[in-house]
N, C-alpha and C positions, 0 to 999 in steps of 0.2 A: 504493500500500500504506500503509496506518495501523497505526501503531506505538504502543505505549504511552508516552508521555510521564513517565506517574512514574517514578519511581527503584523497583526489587525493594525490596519492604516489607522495612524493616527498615535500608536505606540511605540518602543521601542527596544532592543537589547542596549542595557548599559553595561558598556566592559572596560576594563583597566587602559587606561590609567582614569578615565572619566569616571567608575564607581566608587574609586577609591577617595575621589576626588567630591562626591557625595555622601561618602562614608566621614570626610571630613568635617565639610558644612553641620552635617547632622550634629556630627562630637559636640563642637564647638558652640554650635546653638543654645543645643542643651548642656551645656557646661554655664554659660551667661546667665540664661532662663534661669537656673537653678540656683545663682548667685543672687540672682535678685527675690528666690523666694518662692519661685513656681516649681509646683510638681507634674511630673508629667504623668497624661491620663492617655491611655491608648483604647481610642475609639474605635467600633465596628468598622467596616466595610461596605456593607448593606444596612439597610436602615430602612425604617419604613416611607413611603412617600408621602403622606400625609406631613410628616414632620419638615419635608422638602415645601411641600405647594404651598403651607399656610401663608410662607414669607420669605420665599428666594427670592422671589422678583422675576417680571417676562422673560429677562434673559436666559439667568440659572434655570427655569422652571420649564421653558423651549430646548435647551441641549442635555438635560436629566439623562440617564441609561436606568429606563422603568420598565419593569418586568415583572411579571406574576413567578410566584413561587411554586414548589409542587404542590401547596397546600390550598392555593389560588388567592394567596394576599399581593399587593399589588405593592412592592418594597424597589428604592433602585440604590444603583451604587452612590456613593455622597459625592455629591459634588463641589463639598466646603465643608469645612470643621465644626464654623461655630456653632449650628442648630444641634448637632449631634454633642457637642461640651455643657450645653443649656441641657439639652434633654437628660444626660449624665445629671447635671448636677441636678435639676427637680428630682433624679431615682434618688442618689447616693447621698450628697451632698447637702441639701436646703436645710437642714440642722444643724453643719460646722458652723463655727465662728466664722465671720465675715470680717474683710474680705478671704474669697477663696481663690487662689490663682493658679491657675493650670496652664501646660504649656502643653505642644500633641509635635509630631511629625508624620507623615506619611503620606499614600497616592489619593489624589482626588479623581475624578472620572466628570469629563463633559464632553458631549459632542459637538463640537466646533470643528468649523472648517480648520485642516494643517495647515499652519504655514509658519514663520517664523517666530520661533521663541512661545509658540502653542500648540498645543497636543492634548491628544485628548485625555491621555492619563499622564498624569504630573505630579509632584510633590511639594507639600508647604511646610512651611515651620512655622507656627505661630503659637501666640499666648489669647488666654482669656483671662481677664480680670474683673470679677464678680462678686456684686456688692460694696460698692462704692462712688457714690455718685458723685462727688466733688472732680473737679478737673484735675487735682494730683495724679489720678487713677491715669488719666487720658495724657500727662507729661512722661509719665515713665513711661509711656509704650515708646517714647521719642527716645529716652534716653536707653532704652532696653537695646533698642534697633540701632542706634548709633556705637553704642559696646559692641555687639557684636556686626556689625560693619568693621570696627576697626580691628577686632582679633582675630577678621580673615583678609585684612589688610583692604577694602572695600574704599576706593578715594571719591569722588566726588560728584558723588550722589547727593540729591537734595528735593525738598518734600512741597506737596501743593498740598494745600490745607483749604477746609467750607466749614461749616455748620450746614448740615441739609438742613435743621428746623427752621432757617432762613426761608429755603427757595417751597419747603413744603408751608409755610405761612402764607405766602404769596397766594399756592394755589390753593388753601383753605377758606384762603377770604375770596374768591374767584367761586365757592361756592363746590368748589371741584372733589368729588367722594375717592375715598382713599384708594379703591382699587384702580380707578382714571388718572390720580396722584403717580401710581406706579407707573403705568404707562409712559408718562409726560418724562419721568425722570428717566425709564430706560431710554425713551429717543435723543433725551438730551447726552446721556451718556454714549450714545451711540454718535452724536455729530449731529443729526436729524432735526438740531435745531429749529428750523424752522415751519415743521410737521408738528415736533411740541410746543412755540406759541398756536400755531394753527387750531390744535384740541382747546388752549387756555381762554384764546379770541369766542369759540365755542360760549362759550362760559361768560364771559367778562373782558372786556376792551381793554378795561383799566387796569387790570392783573395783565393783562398778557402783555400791555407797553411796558409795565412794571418789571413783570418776568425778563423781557428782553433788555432793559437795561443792565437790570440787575447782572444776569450772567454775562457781562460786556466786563465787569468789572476785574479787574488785576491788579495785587499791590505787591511789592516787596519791603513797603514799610507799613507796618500799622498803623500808622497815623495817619499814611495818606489812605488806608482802608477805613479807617474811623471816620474820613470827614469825605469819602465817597459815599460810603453808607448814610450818614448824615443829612448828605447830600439829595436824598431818595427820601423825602419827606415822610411819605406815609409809608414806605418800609419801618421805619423805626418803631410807630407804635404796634406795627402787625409783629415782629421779629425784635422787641428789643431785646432778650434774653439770648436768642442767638448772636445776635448782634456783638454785644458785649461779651459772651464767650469766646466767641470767632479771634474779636483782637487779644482778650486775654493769652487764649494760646498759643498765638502768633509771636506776641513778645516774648510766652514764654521758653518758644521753640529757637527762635535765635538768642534770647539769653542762655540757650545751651552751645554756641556755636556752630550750629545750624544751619544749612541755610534751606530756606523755605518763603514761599510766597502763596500769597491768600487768592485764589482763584473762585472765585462764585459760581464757574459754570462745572467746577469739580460738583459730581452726584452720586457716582460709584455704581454701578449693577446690582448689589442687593436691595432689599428692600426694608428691610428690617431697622435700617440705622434709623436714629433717631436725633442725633445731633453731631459731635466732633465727626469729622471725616477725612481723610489725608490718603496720600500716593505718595510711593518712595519711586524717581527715575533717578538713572544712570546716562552717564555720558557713551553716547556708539550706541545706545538701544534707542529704539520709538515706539517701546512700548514701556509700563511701569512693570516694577522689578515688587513689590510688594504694596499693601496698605492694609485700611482697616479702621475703627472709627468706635462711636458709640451706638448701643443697643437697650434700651433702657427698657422695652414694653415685650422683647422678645418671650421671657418668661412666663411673661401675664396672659399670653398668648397663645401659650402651648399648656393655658388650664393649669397654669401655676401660681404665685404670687409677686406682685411688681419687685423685680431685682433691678437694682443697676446695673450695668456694665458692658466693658470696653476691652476692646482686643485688636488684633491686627494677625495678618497672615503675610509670610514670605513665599515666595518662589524660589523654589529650589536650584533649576534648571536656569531662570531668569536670573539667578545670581551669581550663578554658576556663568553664565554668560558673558557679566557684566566687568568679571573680574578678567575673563579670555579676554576680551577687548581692551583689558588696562593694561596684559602681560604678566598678568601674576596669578594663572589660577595653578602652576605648576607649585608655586609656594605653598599652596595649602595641605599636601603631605608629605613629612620630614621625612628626606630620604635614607634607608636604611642601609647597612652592610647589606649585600645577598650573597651566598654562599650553597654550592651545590655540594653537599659529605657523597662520597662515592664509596662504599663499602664493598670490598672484595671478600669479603666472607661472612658468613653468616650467623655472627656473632651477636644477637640481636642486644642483648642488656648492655655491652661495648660500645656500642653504635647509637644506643639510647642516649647510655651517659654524656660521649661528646656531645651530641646533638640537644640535650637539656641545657647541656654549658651555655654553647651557644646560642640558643631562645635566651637563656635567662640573661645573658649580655646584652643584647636586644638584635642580636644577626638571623638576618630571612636564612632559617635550615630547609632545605629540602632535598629529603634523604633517598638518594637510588642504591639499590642492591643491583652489584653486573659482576659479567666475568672480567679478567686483567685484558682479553680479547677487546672489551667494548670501552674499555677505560677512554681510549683517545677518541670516541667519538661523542661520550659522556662531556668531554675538558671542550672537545667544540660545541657541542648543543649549550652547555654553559654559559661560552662565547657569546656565544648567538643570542639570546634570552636576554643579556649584560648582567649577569652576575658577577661581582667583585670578584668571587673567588670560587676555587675547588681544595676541598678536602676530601684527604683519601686515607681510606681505612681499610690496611691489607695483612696476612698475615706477621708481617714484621713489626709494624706497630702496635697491634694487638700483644706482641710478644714483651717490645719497650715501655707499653702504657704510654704509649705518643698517637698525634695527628701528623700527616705529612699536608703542608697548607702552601695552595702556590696561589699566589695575586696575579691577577689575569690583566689587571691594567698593566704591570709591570715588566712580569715574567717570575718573580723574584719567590723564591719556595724558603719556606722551613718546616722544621720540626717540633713539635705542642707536646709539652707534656699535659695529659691529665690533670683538671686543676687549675690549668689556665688556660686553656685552649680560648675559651671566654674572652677573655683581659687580652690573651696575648695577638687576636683578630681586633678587638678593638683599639688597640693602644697601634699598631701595625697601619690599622686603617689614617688615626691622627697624624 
């Protein structure tokens, strides 16, 4: 029987050196995460879709993978974290001490057109931050994201910041019912601008001139954000509370030294936010590399009790990218010794011992049994591979309590006693 060989369009095989190279992101993530306090929750795969539709929003809710089960419930693969962290915590959680903060990693599933820097299954790293309504909650996602930007050496990235409770006031007082609210924001977040005044115009003349100024709006300093807003008379009493959030976390985001600028027609594809809202982009991409925002009703929604809370999602793959483009994504794992033990006899507990040395010094062992026949073609596959080195375990050494170890970059061989084989490949290597 023949099988397909490629990967379901839209997926992919990741292989060395790029998984190792994911395997790093991940570490390191979750090493930050954990320093500031997050524990990590590992959520399902499949979920039910109900938990999806309430409040993905058009976009998420159009490229779902929905399918019936054997049992015929109607569940699909997730395609985001955070409903599935909420739902977690209404099961586990809604009795800890508050705040709870969880961090997750893994593949999400959407069906979207391939093309660059998107695929249908991909991976995120993100936190959730729950049960805490003050904006501190929504500064440390800035600073959470910026640590670990810099501990995989990540340069000069920088964030667009909204308040949606802004642009969803606009269309509240337009008279505009929330499930229409969604719509308007997916087209805006889509580009389709002028399809989402067209639905607002529907409604209300005077929101949808409003709506159009409004997302016209750009600042890189809060002040001149504060006195454009300002400037939008009756925005202020519809949206003061956004308002004056918007710039609070705006100064407070470059008082981290940050750089970021206040975008009004940022809306984001979910639907669930409820107020902060941001994008992280990178310089050589045109697309954003992560964000994430406030969710404050999500809970209340899913038949629970109003929680606050705030989180953000990374792109694995898009960060992964962003660093290729800067020249340093080879940085992100420390390269090892590698060493190929080539044992010529079958002395297995011998062969263990060097070969534990060596792990435990931290050298890539990788142990072949051959005969003295295949020796020379063992020292070239080596070669080939770029292994630092071959060690060889033959009769005579077994006899001395030695390693015979030759450097392949060099040529240059010696002899290991047991004991330090270890030390004596590492010190060899400096």
């Amino acid at each position: 029987m023949r099988v397909p060989l490629e990967p379901v369009r839209g997926t992919r095989d990741v292989l060395p050196p790029e998984s190792e190279r994911y395997a790093a992101l991940i570490s390191r993530f979750s090493e930050v995460a954990e320093l500031y306090g997050y524990r990590l929750v590992i959520l399902p795969t499949v979920e039910h879709f109900e938990l999806y539709e309430a409040k993905a929003g058009p976009g998420i809710s159009r490229s779902m993978y929905v399918f019936q089960d054997k049992a015929g419930r109607t569940v699909c693969l997730r395609p985001e974290f955070t409903a599935s962290a909420v739902r977690a915590f209404l099961k586990h959680l809604r009795a800890s001490p508050r705040p709870v903060k969880l961090y997750y990693y893994g593949q999400v599933f959407r069906y979207d057109e391939p093309q660059f820097a998107r695929y249908r299954e991909f991976y995120q790293l993100g936190v959730e931050y729950i049960g805490e309504p003050r904006i501190y909650a929504d500064i440390e996602l800035f600073q959470l994201i910026r640590d670990f930007y810099r501990s995989v050496g990540l340069r000069g990235y920088s964030f667009r910041v909204n308040d949606i409770s802004i642009v969803r006031g606009v269309l509240t007082k337009a008279g505009i019912p929330e499930s229409a609210q969604d719509e308007v924001l997916h087209l805006i977040d889509k580009g389709e601008v002028e399809r989402a005044v067209g639905v607002v115009r529907g409604y209300s003349d005077t929101e949808a001139r409003l709506l159009e100024r409004l997302i016209e709006i750009r600042a890189e300093d809060p002040e001149e954000l504060l006195r454009e807003l300002e400037g939008l008379g009756e925005l202020y009493g519809i949206a003061r509370e956004g308002v004056e959030r918007l710039v609070t976390l705006h100064r407070a985001v470059l008082s981290l030294g940050l750089k970021a600028v206040a975008d009004l027609r940022l809306v984001r594809g979910l639907a669930y936010y409820t107020g902060t809202i941001f994008e992280v982009s990178a310089p050589g991409l045109n697309v954003s590399i992560g964000g994430g925002g406030r969710y404050d009703g999500l809970a209340e929604i899913y038949g629970g009790i109003q929680v606050p809370a705030t989180g953000f999602s990374l792109g694995l793959e898009r960060t992964l990218l962003a660093l290729e483009a800067q020249g340093s994504a080879q940085e992100l794992v420390a390269p090892r010794p590698r060493l190929m033990l080539v044992s010529l006899v079958d002395d297995v507990a011998y062969v263990d011992r060097v070969a534990s040395e060596l792990r435990q010094a931290g050298v890539v062992t990788d142990t072949r049994y051959a005969s003295k026949q295949k020796l020379s073609d063992l020292i070239g596959q080596a070669s080939r591979l770029g292994y630092d080195y071959v060690a060889i375990v033959g009769p005579s050494e077994v006899g001395r309590g030695q390693v015979t170890v030759k450097n392949l970059r060099t040529g240059e061989q010696k002899s290991l006693s047991l004991g330090s084989v270890g030390t004596g490949v590492a010190e060899w290597r400096s």
